[in-house]
BAFI-3210 file (N, C-alpha, C; in Angstrom, 3 decimals, decimal comma, padded with zeros to 6 digits):
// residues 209
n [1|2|3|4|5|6|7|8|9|10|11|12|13|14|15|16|17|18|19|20|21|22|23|24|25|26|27|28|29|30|31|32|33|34|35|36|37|38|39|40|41|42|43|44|45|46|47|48|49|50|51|52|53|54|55|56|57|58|59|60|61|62|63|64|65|66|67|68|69|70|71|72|73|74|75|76|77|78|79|80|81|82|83|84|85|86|87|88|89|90|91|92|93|94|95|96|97|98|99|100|101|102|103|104|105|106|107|108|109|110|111|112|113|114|115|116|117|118|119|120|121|122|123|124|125|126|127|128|129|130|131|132|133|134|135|136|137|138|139|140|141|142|143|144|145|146|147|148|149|150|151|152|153|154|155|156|157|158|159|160|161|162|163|164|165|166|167|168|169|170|171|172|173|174|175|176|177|178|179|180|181|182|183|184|185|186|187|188|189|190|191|192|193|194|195|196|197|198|199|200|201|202|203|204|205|206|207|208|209]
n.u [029,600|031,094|034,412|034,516|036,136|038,730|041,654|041,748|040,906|042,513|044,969|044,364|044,269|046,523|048,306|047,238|048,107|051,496|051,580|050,639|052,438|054,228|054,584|054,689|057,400|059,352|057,887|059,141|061,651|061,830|061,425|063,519|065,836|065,028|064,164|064,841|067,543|068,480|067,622|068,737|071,000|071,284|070,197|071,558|073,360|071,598|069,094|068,863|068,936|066,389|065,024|065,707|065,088|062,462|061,695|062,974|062,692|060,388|059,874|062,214|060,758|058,339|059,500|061,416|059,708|057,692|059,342|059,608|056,897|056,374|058,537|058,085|055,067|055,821|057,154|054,797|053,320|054,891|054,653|052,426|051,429|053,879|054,695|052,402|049,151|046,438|044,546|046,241|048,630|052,338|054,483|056,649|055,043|053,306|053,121|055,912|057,600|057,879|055,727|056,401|058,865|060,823|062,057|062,171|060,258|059,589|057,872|058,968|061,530|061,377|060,172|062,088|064,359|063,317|062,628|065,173|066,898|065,143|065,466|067,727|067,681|066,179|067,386|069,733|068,269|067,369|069,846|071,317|071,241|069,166|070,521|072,579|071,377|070,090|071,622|072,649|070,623|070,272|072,494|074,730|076,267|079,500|082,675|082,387|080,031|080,232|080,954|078,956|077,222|077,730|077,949|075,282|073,839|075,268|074,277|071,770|071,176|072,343|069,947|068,015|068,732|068,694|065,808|064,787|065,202|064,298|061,524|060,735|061,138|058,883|056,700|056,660|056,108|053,005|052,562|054,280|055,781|057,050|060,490|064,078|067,934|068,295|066,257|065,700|068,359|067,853|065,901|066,747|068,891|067,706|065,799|067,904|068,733|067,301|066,668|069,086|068,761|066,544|067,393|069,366|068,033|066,587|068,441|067,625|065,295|062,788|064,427|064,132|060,357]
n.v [-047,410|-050,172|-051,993|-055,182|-057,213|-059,571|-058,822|-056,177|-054,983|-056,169|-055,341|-052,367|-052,509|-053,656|-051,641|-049,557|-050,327|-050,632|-047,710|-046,785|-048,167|-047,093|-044,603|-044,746|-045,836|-043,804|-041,421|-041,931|-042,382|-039,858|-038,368|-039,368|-038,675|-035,851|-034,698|-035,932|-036,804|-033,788|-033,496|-035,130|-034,590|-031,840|-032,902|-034,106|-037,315|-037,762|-037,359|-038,417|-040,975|-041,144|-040,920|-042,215|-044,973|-045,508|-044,757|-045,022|-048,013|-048,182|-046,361|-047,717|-050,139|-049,589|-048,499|-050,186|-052,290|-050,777|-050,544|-053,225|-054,193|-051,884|-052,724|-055,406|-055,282|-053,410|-055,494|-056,674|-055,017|-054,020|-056,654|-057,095|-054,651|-054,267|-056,897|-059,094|-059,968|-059,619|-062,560|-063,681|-064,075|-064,260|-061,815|-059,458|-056,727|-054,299|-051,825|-051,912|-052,826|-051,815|-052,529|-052,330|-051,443|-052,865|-051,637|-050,582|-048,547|-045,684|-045,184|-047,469|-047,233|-044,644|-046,340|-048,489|-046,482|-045,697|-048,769|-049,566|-047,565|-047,605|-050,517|-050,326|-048,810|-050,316|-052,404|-051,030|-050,776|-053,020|-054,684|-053,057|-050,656|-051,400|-053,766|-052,689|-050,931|-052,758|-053,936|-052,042|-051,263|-053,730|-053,390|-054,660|-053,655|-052,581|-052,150|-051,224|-049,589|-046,548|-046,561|-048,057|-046,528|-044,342|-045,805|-046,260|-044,206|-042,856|-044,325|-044,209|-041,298|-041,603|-043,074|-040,704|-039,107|-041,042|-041,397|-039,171|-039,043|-041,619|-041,090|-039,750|-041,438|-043,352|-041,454|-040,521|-042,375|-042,973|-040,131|-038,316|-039,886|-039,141|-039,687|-039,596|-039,326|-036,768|-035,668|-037,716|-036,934|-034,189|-034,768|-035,941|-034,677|-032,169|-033,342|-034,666|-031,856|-030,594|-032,447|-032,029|-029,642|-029,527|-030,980|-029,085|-027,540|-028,862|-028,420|-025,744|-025,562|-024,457|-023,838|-020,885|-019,435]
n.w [060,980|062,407|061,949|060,473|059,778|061,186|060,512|060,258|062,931|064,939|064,122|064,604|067,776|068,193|067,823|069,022|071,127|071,531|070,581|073,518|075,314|074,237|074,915|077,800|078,004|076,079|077,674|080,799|079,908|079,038|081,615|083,469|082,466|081,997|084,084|086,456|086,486|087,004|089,435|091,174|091,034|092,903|095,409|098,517|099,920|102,252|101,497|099,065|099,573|101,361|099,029|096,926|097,235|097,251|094,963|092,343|091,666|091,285|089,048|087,157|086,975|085,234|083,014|082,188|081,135|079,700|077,368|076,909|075,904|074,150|071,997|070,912|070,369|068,337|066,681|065,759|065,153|062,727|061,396|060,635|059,112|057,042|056,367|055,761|054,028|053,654|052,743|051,114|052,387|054,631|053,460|052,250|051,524|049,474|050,562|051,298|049,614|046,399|043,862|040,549|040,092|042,526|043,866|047,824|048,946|050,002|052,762|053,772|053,846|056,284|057,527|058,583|059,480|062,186|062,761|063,493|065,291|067,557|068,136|068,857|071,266|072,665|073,225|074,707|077,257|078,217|077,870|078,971|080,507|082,347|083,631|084,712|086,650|088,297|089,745|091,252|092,610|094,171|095,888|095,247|094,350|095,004|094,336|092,050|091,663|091,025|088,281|087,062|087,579|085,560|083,532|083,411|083,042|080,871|078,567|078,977|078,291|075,431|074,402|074,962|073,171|070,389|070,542|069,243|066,836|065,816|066,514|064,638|062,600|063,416|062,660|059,889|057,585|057,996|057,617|056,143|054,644|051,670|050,882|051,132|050,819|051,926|053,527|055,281|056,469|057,103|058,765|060,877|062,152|062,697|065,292|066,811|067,325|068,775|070,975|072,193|073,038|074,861|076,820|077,855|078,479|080,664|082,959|084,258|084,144|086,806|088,680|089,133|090,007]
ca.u [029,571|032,662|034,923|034,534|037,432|039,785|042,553|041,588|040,629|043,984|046,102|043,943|044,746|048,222|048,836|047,651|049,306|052,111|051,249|051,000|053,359|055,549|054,254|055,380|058,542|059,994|057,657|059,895|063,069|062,456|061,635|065,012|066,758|065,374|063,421|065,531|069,315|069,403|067,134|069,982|072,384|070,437|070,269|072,405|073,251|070,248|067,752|069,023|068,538|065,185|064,115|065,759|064,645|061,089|061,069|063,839|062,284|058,935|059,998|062,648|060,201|057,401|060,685|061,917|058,653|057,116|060,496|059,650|055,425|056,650|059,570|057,087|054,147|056,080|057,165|053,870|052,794|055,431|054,888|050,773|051,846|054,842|055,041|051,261|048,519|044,931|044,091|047,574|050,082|053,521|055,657|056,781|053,076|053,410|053,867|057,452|058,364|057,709|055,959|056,611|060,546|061,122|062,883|061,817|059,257|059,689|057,079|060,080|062,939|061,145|059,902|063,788|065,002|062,731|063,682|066,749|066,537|064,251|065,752|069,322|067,382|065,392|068,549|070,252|067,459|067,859|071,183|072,685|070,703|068,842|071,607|073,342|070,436|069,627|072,999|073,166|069,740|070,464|073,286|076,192|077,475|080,563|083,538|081,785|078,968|080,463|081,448|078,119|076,116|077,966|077,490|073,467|073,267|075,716|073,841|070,268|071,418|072,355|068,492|067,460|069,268|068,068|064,135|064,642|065,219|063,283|059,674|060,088|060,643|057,479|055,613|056,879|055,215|051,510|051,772|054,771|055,522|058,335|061,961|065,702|069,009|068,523|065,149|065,897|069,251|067,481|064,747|067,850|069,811|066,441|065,819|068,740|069,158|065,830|066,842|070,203|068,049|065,675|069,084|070,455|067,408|066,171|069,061|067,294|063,955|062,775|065,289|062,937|058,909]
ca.v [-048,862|-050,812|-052,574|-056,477|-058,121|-059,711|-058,227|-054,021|-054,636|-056,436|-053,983|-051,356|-052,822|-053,613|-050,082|-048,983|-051,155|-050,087|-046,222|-046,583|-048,729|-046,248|-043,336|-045,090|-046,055|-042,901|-040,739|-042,588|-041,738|-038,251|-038,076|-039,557|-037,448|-033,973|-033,896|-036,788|-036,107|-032,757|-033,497|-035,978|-033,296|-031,424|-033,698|-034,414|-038,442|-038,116|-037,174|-039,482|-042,252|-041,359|-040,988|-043,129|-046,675|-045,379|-043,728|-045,893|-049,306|-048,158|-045,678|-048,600|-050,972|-048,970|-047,792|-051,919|-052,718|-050,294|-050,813|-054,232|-054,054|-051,130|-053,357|-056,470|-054,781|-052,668|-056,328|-057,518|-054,189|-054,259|-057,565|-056,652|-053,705|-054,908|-058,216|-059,751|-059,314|-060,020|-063,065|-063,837|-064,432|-063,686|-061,649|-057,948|-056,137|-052,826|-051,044|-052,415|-052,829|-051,207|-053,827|-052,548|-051,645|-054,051|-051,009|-050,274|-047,519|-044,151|-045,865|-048,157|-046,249|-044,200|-046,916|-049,016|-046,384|-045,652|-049,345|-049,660|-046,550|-048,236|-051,808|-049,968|-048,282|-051,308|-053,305|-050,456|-050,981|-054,371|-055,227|-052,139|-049,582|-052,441|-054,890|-051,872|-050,427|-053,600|-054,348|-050,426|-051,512|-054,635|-053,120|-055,663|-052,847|-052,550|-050,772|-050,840|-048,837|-045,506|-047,049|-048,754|-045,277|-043,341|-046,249|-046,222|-042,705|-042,707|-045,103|-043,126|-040,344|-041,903|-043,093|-039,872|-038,463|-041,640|-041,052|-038,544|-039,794|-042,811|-040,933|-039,156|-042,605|-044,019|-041,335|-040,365|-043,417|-042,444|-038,677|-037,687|-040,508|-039,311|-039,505|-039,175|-038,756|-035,419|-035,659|-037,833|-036,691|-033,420|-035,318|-036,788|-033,593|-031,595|-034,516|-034,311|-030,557|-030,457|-033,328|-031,688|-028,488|-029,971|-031,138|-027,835|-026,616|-029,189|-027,783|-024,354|-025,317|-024,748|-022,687|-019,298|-019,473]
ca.w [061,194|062,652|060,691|061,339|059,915|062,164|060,597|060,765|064,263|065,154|063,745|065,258|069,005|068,413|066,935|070,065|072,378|070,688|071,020|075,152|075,516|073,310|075,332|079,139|077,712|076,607|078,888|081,558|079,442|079,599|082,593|083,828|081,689|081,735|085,295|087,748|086,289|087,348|090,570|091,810|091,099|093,923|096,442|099,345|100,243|102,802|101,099|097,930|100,679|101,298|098,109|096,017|097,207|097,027|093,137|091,141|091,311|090,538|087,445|085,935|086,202|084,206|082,118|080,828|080,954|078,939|076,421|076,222|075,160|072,924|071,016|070,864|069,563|067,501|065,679|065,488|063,975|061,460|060,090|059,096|058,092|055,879|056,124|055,382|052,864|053,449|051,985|050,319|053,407|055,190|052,557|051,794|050,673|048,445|051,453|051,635|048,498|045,128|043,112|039,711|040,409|043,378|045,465|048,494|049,392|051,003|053,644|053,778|054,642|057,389|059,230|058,523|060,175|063,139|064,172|063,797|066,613|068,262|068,754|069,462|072,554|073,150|073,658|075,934|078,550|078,875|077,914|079,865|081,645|083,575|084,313|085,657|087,945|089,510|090,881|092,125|093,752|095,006|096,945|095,356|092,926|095,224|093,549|090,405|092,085|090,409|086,886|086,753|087,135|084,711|081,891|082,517|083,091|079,227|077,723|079,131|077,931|073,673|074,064|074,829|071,648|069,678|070,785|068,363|065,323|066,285|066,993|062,804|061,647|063,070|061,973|058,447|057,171|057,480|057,614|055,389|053,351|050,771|051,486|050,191|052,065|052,696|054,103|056,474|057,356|057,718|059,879|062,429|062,804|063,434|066,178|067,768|067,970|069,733|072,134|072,835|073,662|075,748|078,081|078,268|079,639|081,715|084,057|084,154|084,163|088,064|089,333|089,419|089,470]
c.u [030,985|033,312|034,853|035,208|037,939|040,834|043,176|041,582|042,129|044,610|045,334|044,757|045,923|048,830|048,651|047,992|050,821|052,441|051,472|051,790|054,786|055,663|054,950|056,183|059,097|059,484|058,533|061,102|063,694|062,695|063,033|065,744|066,430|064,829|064,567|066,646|069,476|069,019|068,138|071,063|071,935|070,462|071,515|072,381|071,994|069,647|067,935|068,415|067,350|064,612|064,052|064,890|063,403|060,357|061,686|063,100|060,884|058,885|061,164|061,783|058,712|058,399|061,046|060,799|057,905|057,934|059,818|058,450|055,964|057,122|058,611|055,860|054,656|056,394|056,457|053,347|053,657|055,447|053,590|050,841|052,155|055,041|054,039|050,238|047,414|044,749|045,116|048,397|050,771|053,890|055,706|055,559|053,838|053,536|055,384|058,311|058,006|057,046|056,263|058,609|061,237|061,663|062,232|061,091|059,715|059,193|058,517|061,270|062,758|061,228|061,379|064,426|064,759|062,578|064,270|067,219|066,365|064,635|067,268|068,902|066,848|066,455|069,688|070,100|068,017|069,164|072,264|072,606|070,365|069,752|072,217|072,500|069,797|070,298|072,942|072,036|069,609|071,730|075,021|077,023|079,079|081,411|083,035|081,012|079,180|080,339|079,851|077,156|076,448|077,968|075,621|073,547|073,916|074,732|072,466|070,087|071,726|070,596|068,097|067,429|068,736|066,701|063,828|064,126|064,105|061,862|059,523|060,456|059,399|056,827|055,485|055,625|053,829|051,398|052,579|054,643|056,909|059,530|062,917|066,669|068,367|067,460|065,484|067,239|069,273|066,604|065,853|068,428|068,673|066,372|066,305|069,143|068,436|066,217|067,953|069,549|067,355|066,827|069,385|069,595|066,310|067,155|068,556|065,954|063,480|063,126|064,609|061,541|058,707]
c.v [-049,372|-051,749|-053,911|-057,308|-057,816|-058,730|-057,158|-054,420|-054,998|-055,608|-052,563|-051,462|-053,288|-052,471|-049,500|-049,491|-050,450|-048,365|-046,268|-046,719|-047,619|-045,152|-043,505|-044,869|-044,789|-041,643|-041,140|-042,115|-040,495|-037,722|-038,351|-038,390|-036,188|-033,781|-034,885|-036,377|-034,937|-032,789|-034,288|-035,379|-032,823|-031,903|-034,300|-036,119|-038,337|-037,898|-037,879|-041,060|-042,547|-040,996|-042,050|-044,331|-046,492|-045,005|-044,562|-046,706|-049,483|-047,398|-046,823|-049,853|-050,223|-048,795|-049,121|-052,202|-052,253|-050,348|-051,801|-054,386|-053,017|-051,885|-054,807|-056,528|-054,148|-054,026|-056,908|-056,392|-054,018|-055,303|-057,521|-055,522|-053,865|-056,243|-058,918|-058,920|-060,198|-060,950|-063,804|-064,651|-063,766|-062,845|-060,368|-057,747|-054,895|-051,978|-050,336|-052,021|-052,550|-052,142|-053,917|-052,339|-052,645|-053,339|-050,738|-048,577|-046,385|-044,715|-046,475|-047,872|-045,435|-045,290|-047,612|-047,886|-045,737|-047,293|-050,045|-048,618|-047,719|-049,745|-051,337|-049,612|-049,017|-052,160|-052,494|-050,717|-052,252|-054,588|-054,634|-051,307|-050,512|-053,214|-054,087|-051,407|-051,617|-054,480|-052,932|-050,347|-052,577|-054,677|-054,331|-054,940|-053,157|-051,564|-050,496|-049,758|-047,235|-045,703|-047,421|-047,330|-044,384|-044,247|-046,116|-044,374|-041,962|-043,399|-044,532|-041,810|-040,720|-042,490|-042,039|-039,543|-039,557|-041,528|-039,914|-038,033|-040,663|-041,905|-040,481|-040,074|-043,073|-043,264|-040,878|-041,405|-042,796|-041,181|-038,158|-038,080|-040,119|-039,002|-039,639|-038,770|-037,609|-035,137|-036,136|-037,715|-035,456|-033,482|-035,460|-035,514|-032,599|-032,049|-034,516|-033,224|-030,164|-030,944|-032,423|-030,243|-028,672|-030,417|-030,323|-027,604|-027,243|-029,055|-026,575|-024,656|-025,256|-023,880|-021,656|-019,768|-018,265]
c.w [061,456|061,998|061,383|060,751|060,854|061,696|060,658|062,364|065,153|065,154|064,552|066,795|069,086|067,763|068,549|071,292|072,168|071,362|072,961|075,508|075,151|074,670|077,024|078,793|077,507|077,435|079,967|081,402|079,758|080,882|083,722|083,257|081,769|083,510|086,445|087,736|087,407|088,943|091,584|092,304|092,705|094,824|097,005|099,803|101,336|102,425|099,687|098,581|100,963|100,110|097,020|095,654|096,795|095,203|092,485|090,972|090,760|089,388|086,932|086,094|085,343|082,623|081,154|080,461|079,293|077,286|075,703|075,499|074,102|071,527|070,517|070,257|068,446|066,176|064,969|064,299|062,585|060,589|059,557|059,017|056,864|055,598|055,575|054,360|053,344|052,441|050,905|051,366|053,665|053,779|052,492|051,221|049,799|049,399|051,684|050,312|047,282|044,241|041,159|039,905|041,349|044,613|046,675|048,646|050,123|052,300|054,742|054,756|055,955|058,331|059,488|059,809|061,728|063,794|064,355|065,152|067,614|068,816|069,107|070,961|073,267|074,003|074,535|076,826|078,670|078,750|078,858|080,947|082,778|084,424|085,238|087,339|088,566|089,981|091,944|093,164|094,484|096,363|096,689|094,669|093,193|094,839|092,379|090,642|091,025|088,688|086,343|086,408|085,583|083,773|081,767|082,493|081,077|078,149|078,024|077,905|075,567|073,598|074,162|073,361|070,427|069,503|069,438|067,308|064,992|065,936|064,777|062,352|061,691|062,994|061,131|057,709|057,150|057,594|056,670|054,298|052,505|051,553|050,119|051,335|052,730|053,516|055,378|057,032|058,213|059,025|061,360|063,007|063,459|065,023|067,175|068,256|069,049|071,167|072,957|074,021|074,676|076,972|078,119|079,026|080,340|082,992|084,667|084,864|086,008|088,826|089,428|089,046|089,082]
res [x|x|x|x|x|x|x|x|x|x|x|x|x|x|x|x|x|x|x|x|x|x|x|x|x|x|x|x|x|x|x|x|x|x|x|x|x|x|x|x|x|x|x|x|x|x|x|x|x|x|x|x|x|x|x|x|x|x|x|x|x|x|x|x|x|x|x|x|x|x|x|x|x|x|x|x|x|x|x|x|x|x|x|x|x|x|x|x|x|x|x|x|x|x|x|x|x|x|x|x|x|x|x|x|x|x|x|x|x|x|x|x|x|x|x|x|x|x|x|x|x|x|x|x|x|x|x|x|x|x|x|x|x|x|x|x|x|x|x|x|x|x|x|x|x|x|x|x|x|x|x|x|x|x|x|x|x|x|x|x|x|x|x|x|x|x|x|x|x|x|x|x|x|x|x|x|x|x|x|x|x|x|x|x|x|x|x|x|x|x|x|x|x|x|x|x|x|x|x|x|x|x|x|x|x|x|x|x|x]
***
């Protein structure tokens, strides 16, 4: 039988708004980063010419896009998560916060720091990656034109390595659950060794069938 409060079903469909949204966004990421990077490399100014105009504008707009439904849902899902209570109101629930000690939750700390991630990478796209790639496609870059690639392609590249971290915050919370420094400092360095790996050998990957 289906659940018929408003507020399961809500949270159901902004969980997975959320989830897709998540899934464009850094599906998009990677794909810049482990499959386009090195494909650029590769390519000669004519055939950058014909390919570019046709692939960029339609993968960064899926790419902010999908950023922005991710970061937007992701607020809505964190405040009936943590923030509301059936029947009570707005405020920290037991989720959040401990209610016989007052400290914060294991729950807590994962998701804290999945997004804090998550709004650092949120605010790349727009604030840096984008601004940059739609001067370099509007054709006004100019002398910047060089300077401008190598900050999105830097700043692409610290979201990759953040995605990381980011994905075992949001899903500690409902599958692990306990934490402590070392947990999650073991969780980040894991994270990032992976990511770094996955860049070494999206240079490789291709080269021989």
């Amino acid at each position: 039988m289906a659940l018929t409060d408003t507020f399961s079903n809500l949270s159901i469909l902004i969980r997975w708004l959320h989830v897709i949204a998540g899934i464009t966004w850094i599906g998009m990421l990677y794909f810049f980063n482990f499959v386009n990077v090195p494909l650029q490399g590769a390519l000669d100014d004519a055939a950058k010419k014909a390919v570019n105009p046709n692939l960029m504008p339609r993968a960064l707009w899926w790419f902010r896009w999908g950023a922005m439904i991710t970061f937007l849902a992701g607020v809505a899902l964190f405040t009936l998560t943590y923030a509301y209570t059936p029947g009570q109101g707005f405020g920290m629930n037991q989720n959040f916060k401990d209610a016989m000690t007052g400290h914060l939750t294991s729950r807590a700390h994962w998701i804290l720091m999945g997004m804090v991630f998550g709004t650092i990478m949120w605010f790349n796209v727009w604030g840096i990656i984008w601004p940059a790639q739609k001067k370099l496609l509007s054709g006004k870059a100019g002398d910047q034109a060089a300077a401008l690639r190598k900050r999105a392609l830097f700043t692409s590249r610290v979201n990759t390595f953040l995605s990381g971290p980011m994905l075992f915050g949001m899903l500690s919370p409902a599958h692990y659950g306990a934490s402590n420094g070392v947990t999650i400092l073991t969780a980040i360095l894991i994270s990032l060794a992976t990511i770094w790996l996955a860049i070494k050998t999206s240079f490789n990957v291709g080269k021989s069938v």
